[in-house]
C-alpha positions in Angstrom: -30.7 5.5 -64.1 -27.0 5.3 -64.4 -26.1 9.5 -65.1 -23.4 8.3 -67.7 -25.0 5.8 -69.4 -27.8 8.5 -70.2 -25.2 11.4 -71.2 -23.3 9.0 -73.7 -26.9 7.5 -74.6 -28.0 11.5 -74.9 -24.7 12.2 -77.4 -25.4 9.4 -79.8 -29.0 10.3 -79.9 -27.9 14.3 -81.1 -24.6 13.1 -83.2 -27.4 10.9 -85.2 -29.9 13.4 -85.3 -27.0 16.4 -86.5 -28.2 18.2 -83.5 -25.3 20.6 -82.1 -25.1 20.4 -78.4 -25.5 23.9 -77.9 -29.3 23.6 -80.2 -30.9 23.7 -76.6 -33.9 23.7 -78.3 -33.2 21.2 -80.8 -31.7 18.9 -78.8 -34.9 19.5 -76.2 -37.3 18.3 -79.2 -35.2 15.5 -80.2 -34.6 14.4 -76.6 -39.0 14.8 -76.1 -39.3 12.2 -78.8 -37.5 9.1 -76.4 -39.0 7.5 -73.9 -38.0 8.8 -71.2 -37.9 12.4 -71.9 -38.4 14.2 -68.4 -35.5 12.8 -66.9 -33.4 12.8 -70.8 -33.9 16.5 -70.3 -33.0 17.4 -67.2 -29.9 15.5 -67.2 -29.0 17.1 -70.9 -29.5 20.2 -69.2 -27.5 19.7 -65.9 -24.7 17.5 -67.2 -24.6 18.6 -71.2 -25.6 21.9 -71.6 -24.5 23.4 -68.4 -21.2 22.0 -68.7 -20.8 23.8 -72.6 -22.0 26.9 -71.6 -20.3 27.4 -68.4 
């Protein structure tokens, strides 16, 4: 999976939902709902989350 595909893909998903990309655990249980939610999650956290927090 292209990494920057799935971090633009991850954005839209939140912006549509009204999720803040801080909600870790918002964004977590909107991110579960996809279908590919392991790998949606870990590259939220690594690439999104990280990056906002750091």
């Amino acid at each position: 999976m292209n990494v920057e595909l799935a971090i633009e893909k991850i954005k839209i998903l939140l912006k549509v939902d009204g999720i803040d990309f801080q909600d870790k655990e918002k964004a977590l249980k909107s991110i579960s709902e996809t279908c590919l939610p392991t790998k949606l999650s870990k590259i939220y956290m690594e690439h999104i989350y990280e990056n906002i927090n750091s």
